[in-house]
ROMARTOR-100740 format. One record per residue (C-alpha): x, y, z. Coordinates in nm, 4 decimals. Layout:
<recs>
+----------+----------+----------+
|        X |        Y |        Z |
+----------+----------+----------+
|        X |        Y |        Z |
...
+----------+----------+----------+
</recs>
This chain:
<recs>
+----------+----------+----------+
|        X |        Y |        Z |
+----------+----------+----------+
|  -2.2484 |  -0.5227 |   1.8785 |
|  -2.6143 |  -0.4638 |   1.7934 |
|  -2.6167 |  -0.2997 |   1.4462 |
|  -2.7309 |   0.0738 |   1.4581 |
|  -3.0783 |  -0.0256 |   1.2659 |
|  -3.2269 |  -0.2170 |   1.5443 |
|  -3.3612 |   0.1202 |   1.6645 |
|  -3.5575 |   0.1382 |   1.3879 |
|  -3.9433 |   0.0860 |   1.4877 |
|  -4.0360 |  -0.2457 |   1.3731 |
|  -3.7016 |  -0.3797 |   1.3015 |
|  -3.5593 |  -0.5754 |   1.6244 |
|  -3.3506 |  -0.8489 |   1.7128 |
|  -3.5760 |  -1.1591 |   1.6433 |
|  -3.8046 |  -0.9637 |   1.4714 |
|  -4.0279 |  -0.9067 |   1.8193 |
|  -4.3076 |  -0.7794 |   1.6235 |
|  -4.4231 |  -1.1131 |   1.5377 |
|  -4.4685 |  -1.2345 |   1.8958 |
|  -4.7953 |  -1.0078 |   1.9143 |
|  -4.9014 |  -1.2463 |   1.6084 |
|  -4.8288 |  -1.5502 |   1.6251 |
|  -5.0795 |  -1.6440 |   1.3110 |
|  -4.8789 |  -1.4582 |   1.0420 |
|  -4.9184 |  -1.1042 |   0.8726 |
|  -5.3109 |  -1.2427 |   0.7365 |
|  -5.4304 |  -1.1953 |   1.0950 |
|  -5.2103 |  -0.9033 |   1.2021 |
|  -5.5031 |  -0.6072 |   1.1562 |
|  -5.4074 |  -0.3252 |   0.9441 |
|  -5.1414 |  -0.5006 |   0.7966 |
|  -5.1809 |  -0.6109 |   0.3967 |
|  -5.0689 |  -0.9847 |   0.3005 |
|  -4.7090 |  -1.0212 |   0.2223 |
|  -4.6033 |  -0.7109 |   0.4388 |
|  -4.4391 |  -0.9213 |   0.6769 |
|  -4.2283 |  -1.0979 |   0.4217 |
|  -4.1180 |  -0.7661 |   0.2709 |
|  -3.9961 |  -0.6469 |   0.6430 |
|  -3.7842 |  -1.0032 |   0.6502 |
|  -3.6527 |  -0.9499 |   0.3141 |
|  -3.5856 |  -0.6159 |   0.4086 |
|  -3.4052 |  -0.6904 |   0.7407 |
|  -3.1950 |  -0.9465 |   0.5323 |
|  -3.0686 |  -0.6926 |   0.2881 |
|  -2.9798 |  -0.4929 |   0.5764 |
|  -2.7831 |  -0.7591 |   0.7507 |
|  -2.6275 |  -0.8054 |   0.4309 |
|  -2.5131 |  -0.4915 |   0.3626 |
|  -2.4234 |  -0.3910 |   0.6979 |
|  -2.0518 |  -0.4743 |   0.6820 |
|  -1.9924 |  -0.3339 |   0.3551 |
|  -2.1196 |   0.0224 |   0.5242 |
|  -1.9191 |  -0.0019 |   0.8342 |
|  -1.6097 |  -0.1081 |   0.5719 |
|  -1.6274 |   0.2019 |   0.3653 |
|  -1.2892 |   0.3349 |   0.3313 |
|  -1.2493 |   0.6598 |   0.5255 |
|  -1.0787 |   0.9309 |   0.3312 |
|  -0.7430 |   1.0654 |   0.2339 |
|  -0.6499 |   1.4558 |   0.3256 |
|  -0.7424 |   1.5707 |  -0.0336 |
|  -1.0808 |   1.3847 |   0.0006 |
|  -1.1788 |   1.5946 |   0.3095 |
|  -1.0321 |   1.9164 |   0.1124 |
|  -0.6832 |   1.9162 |   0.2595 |
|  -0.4478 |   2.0650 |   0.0578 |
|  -0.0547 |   2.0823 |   0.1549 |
|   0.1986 |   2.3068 |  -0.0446 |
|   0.1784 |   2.4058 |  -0.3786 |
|   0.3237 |   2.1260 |  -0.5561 |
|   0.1572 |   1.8690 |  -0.7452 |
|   0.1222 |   1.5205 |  -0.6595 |
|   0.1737 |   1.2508 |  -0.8642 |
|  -0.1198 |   1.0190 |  -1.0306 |
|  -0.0927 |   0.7495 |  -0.6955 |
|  -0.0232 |   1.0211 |  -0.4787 |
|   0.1872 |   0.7590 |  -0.3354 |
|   0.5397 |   0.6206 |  -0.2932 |
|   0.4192 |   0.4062 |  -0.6062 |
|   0.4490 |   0.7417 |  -0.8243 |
|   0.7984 |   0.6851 |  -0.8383 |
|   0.8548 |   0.4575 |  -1.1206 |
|   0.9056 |   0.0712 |  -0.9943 |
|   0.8637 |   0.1168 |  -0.6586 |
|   0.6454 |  -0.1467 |  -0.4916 |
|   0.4452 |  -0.1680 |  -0.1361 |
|   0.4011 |  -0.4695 |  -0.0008 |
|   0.1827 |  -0.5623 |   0.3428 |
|   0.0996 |  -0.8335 |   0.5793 |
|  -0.1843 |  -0.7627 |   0.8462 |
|  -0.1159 |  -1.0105 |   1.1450 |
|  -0.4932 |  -0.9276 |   1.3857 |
|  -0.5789 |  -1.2343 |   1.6005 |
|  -0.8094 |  -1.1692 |   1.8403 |
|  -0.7775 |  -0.8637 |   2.1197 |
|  -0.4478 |  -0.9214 |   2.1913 |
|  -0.2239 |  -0.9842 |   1.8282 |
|  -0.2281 |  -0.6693 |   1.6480 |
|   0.0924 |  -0.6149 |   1.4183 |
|   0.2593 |  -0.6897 |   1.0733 |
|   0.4692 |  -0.6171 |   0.7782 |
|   0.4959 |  -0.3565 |   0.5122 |
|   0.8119 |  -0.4143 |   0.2657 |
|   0.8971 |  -0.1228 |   0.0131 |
|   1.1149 |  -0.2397 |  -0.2885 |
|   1.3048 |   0.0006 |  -0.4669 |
|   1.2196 |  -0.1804 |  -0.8149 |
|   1.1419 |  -0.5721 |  -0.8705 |
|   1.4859 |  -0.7180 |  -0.9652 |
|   1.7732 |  -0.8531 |  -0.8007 |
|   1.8323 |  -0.5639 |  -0.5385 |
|   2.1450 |  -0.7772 |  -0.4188 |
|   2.3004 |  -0.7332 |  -0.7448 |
|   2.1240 |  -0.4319 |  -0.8536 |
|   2.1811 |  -0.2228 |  -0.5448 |
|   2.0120 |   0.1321 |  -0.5353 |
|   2.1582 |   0.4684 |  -0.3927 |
|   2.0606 |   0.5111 |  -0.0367 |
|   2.1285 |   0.6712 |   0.2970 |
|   1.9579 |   0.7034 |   0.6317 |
|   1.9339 |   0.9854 |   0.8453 |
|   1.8648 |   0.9685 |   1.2064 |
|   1.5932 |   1.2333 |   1.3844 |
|   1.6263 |   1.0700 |   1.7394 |
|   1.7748 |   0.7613 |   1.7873 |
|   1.5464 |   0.5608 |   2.0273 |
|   1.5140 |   0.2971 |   1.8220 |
|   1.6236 |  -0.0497 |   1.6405 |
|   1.6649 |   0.0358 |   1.2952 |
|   1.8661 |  -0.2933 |   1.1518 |
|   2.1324 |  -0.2872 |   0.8520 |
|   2.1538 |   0.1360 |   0.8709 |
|   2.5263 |   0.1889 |   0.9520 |
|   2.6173 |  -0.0258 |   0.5919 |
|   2.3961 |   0.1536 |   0.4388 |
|   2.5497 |   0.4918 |   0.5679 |
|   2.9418 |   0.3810 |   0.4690 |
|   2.8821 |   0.2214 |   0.1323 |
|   2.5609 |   0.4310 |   0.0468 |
|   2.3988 |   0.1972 |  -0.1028 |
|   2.1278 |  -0.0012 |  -0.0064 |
|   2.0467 |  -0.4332 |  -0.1438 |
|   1.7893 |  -0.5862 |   0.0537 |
|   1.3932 |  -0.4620 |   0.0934 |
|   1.3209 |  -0.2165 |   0.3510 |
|   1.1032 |  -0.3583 |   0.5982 |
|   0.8888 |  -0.1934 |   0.8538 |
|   0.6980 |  -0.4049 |   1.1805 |
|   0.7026 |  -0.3899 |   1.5465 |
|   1.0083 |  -0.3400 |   1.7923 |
|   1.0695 |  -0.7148 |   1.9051 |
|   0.9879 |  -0.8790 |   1.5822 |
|   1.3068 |  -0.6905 |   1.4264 |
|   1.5356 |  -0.9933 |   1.4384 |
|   1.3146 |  -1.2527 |   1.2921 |
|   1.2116 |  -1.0130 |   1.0060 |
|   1.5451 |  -0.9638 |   0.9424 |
|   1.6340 |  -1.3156 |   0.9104 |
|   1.3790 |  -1.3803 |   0.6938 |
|   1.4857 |  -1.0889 |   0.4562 |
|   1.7955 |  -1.2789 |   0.4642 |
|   1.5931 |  -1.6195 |   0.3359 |
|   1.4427 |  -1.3973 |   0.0565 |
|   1.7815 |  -1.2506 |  -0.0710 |
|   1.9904 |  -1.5467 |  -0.0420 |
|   1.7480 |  -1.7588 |  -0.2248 |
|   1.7523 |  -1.5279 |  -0.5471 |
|   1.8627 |  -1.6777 |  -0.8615 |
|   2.2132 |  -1.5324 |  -0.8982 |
|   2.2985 |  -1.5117 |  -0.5595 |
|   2.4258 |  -1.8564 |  -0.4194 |
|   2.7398 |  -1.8003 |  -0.3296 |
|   2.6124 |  -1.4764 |  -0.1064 |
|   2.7701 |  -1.5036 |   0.1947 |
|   2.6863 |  -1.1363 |   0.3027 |
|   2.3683 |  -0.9292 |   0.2938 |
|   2.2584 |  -0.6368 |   0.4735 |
|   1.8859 |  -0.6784 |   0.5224 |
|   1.6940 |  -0.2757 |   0.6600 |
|   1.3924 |  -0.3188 |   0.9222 |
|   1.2598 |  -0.0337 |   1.0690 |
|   1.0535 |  -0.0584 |   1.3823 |
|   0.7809 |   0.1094 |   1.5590 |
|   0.6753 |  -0.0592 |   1.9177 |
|   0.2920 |  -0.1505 |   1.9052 |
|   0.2830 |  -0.2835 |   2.2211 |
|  -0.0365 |  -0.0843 |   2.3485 |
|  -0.2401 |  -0.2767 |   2.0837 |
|  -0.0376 |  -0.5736 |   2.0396 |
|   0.0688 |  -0.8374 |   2.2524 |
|   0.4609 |  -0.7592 |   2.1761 |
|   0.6218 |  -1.0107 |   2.3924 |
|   0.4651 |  -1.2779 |   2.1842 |
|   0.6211 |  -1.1490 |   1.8751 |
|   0.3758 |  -1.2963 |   1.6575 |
|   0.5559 |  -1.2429 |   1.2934 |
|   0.6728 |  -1.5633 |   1.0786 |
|   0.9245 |  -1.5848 |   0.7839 |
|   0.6455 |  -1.6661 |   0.5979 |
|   0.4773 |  -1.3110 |   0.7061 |
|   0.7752 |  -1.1266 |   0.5759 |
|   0.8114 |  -1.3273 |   0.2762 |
|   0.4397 |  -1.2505 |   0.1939 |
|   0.5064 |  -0.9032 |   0.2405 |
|   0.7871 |  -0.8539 |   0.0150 |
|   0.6581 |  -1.1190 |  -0.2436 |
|   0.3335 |  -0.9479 |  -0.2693 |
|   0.4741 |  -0.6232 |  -0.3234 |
|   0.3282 |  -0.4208 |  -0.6049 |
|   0.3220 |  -0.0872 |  -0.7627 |
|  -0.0200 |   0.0565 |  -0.8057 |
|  -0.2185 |   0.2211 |  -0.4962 |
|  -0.0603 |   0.1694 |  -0.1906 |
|  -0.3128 |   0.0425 |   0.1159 |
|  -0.3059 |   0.2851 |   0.4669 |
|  -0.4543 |   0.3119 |   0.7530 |
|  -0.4262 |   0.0377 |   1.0145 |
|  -0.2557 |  -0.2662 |   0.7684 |
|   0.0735 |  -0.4080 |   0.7516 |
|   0.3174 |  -0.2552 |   1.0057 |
|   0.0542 |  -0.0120 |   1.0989 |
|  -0.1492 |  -0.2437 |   1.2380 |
|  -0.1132 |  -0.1592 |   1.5986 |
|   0.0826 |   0.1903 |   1.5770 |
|  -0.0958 |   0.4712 |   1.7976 |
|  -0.0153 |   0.8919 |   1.6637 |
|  -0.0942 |   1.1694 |   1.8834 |
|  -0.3376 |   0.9289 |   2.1022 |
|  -0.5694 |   0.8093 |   1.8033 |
|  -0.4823 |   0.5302 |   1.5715 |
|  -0.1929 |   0.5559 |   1.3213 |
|  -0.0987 |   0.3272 |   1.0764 |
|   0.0595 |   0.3309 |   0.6968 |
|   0.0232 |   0.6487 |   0.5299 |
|   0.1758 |   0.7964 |   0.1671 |
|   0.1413 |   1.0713 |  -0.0873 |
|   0.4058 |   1.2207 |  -0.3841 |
|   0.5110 |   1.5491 |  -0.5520 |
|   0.5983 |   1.5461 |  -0.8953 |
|   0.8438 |   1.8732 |  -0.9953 |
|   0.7863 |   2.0780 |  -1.3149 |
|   0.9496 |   2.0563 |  -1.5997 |
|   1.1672 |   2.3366 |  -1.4826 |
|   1.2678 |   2.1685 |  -1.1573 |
|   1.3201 |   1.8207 |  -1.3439 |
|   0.9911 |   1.7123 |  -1.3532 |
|   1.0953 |   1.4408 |  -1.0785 |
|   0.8665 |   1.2404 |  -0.8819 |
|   0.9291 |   1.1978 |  -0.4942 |
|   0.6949 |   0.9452 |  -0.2781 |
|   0.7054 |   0.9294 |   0.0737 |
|   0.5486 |   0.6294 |   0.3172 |
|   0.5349 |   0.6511 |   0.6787 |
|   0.4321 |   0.4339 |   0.9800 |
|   0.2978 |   0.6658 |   1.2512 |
|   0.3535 |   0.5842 |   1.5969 |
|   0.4346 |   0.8796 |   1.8151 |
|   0.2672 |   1.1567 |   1.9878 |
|   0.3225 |   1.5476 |   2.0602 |
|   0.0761 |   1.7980 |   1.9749 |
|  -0.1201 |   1.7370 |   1.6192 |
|  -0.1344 |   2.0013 |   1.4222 |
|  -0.3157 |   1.9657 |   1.0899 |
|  -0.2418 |   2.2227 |   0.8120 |
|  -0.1388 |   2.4558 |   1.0665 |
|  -0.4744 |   2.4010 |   1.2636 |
|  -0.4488 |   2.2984 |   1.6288 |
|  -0.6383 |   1.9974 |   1.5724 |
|  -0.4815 |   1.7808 |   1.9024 |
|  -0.5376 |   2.0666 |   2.0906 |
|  -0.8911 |   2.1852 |   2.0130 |
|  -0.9924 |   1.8183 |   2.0437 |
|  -0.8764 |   1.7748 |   2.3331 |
|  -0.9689 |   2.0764 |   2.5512 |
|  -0.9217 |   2.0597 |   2.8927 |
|  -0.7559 |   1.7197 |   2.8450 |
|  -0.3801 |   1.8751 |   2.8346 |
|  -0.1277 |   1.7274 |   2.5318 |
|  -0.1201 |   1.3915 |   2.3499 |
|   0.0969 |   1.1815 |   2.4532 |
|   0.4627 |   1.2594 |   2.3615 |
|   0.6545 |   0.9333 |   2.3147 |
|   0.6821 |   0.6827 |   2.0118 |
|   0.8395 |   0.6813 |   1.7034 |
|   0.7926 |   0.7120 |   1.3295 |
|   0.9802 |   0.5581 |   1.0032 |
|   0.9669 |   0.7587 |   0.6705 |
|   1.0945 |   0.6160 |   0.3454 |
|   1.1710 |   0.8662 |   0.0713 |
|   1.1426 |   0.7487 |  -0.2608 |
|   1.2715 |   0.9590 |  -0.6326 |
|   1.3863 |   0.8867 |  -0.9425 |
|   1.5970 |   1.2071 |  -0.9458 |
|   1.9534 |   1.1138 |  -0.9914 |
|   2.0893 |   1.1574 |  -0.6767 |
|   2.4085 |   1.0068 |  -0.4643 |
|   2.4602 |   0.9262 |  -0.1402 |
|   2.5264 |   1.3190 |   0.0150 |
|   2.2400 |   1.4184 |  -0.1724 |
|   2.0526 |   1.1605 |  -0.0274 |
|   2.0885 |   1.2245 |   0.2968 |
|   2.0172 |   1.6087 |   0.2660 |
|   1.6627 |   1.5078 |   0.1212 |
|   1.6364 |   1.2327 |   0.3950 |
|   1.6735 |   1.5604 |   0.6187 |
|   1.3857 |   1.8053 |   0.5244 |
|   1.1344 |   1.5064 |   0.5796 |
|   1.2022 |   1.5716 |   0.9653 |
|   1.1091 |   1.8841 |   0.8627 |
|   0.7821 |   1.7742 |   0.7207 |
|   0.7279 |   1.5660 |   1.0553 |
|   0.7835 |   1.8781 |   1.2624 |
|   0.4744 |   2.0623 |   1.0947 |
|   0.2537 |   1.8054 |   1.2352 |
|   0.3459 |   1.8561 |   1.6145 |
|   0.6455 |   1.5795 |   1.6887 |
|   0.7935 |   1.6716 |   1.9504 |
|   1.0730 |   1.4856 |   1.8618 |
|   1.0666 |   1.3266 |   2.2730 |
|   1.3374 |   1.1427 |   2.4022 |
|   1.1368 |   0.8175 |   2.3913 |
|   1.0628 |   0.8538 |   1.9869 |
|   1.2839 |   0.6531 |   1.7165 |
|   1.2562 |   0.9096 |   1.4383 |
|   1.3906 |   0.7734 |   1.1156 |
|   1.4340 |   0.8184 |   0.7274 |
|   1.5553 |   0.5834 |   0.5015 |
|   1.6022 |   0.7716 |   0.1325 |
|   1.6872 |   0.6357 |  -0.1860 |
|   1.7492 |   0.6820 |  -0.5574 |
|   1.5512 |   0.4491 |  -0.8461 |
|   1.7676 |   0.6014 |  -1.1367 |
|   1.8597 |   0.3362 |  -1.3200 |
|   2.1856 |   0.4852 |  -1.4471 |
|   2.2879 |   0.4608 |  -1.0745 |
|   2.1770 |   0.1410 |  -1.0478 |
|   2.3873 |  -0.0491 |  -1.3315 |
|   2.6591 |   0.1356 |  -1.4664 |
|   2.6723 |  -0.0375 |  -1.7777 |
|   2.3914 |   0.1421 |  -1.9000 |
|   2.6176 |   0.4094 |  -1.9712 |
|   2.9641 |   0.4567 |  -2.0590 |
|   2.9656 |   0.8335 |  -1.9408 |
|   2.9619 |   0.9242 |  -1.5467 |
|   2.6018 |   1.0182 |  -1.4580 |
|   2.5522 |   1.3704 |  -1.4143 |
|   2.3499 |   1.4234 |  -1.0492 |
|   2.1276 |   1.6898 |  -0.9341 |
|   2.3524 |   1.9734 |  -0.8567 |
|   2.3151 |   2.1244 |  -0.4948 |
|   2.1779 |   2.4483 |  -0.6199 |
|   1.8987 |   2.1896 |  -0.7941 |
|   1.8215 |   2.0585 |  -0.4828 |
|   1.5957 |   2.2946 |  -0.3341 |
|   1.2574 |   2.1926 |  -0.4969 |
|   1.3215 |   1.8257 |  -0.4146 |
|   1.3559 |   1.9638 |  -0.0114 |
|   1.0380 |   2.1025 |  -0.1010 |
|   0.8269 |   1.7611 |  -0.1908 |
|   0.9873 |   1.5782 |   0.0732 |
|   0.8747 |   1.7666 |   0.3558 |
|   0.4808 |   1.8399 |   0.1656 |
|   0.4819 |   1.4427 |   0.0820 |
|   0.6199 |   1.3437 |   0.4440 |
|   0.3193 |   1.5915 |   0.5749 |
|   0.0684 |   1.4569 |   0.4364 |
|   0.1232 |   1.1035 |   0.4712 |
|   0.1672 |   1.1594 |   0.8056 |
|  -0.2295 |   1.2997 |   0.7759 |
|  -0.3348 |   0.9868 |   0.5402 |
|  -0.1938 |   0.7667 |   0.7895 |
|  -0.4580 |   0.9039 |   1.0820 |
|  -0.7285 |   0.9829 |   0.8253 |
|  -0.7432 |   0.6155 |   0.7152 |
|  -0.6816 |   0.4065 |   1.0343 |
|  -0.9549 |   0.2440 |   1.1802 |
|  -1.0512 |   0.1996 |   1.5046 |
|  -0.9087 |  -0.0935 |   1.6874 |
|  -0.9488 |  -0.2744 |   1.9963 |
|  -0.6491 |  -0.4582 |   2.1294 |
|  -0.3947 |  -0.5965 |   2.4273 |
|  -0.4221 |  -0.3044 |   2.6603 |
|  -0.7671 |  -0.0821 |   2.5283 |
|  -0.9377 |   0.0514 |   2.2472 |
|  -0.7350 |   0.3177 |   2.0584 |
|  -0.9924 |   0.5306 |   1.8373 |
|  -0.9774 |   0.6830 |   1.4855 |
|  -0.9280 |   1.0497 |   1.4655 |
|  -1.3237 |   1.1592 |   1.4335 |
|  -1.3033 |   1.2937 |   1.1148 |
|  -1.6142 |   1.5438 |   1.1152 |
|  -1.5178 |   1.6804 |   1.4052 |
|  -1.1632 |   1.7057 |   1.2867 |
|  -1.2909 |   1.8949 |   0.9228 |
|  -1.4383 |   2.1347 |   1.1630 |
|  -1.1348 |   2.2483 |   1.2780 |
|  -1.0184 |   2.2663 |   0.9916 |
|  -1.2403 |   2.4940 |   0.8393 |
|  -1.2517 |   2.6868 |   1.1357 |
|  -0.8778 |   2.7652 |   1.1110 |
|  -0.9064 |   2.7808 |   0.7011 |
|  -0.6492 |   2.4936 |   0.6519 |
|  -0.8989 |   2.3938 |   0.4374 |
|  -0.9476 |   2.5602 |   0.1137 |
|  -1.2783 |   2.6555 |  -0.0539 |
+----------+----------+----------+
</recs>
């Protein structure tokens, strides 16, 4: 690709100019000694900064002056919020035709074998391959990493979650684990069949995981994902509660990869993008891991897994019966997670509590969902180009139909 500056007079490819003098800038009439070495230098520090301009991150909702709900988000505003959760990714691009990866979410950085964490996982529609989920559902409890990639690579990730747990110091006479991948099929962008993912990919992933900001866009397992027709990819965000409510913290992370009809804040952005084009494409599927440290048990659980399909529904899902729509929820609490921290039973958010944790789930699941199209890139890959939501002509919209606020 010919960088955008080459249309600037006297700045070509091969600097052309000096064709017309072939005796250096002394001879060149009109132009002073040592001009043509500043235009070289000049052209240089262009070609040298050129990547880092096209590489500038593109922004989050709240950047752009998206606001959703009323409640605050944490620090992060990411999954990370929640105390000792970590993100981990691997980014697996090769070429036009590998476009995939790993992102592996760990509920806190110890033995999660032998320090297993409340969980459950609720199903939205079930077109999909999400491994380990009925153990989780009849012990409520989940021990391995949750691990996100693409549709065929399911089996290999999930042995190598196996490698990772069974070769934990304390584990070696394991001889039962329950590792949870989630899937999204990337098969527009990637070459799926090849299912390109090693153990050492997955092991990367989850041994790399950190707390801290949390990468989106088009990275790890959102690599090749495709939302509404424009690119998906990895997105997160967090409410933290009041005092009043608990002063809890829940993070959500997503990995966009179905269709219906975007709407942004309540403003028709698929729609009023796409005039005269009809809908976005309907099929696809998403996965949406809840984080909180709120004591909570497995019913509980799976009620907050619930309200983020509700937070998926604001942004135009159609829910199709081609989409795998998922949530995997769980509890950090440490009380919960070793009992011998206490010698009293741990007192859990009553259901009449409840109702302000419904509340961040579904504003945190909303806007990830956004953070996930704001930040993907544009990528070219096995079957096409799939491009990044334009975002000025997105803010538009937005401004149009005040979801954005002054």
């Amino acid at each position: 690709m010919t960088p955008a500056f080459w249309s600037t007079p006297g700045l070509r490819p091969g600097l052309a100019n000096a064709r017309s003098n072939p005796h250096g800038d002394s001879s060149d009439p009109g132009r002073q000694p040592g001009e043509h070495r500043f235009a070289v230098l000049l052209l240089l520090a262009l070609l040298a900064t050129g990547p880092l301009i096209a590489q500038s991150p593109r922004p989050r909702a709240r950047d752009i002056g998206l606001v959703i709900g009323s409640l605050p988000p944490g620090p992060l505003n990411a999954i990370t919020d929640v105390a000792g959760v970590r993100v981990g990714h691997t980014t697996i691009a090769r070429g036009d035709s590998i476009n995939t990866g790993i992102t592996a979410i760990l509920p806190h950085g110890g033995n999660l074998f032998r320090d297993k964490v409340p969980a459950a996982i609720v199903v939205g529609n079930g077109f999909g391959k999400l491994a380990g989920s009925t153990q989780v559902n009849e012990l409520g409890e989940l021990e391995s990493p949750i691990v996100l990639t693409c549709t065929l690579c399911v089996p290999r990730a999930a042995d190598a979650v196996l490698t990772w747990l069974l070769s934990l110091p304390g584990n070696e006479d394991v001889r039962s684990a329950n590792p949870v991948v989630g899937e999204t099929n990337d098969g527009f962008l990637n070459n799926i069949r090849a299912r390109p993912i090693t153990e050492a990919d997955v092991l990367g992933a989850i041994q790399g995981a950190v707390g801290g900001p949390v990468e989106e866009g088009a990275v790890g397992a959102g690599r090749g994902t495709v939302a509404f027709g424009w690119k998906g990819g990895i997105g997160t965000a967090s409410r933290r509660l009041p005092a009043q409510w608990g002063g809890w913290t829940v993070g959500v992370l997503v990995q966009t990869n179905y269709g219906g009809d975007l709407t942004i804040g309540g403003a028709p952005v698929g729609r009023e993008l796409r005039k005269g084009e009809g809908g976005g494409p309907g099929d696809g599927s998403i996965i949406m891991v809840v984080a909180t440290d709120a004591p909570l048990d497995h019913l509980r659980l799976e009620r907050l897994a619930r309200r983020a399909l509700a937070g998926l529904a604001r942004t135009g899902s159609t829910f199709s019966n081609g989409s795998g729509d998922y949530v995997i929820a769980f509890s950090t609490d440490r009380r919960l997670i070793d009992r011998r921290l206490t010698d009293r039973p741990v007192e859990v958010v009553s259901n009449d509590g409840m109702s302000p944790l419904f509340q961040a789930a579904i504003e945190a699941t909303e806007e990830s969902i956004y953070n996930s199209l704001l930040r993907a890139e544009t990528v070219r890959g096995y079957r096409g180009v799939v491009r990044a939501l334009p975002i000025d002509s997105t803010v538009t919209i937005l401004k149009r139909y005040g979801a954005i606020r002054p």
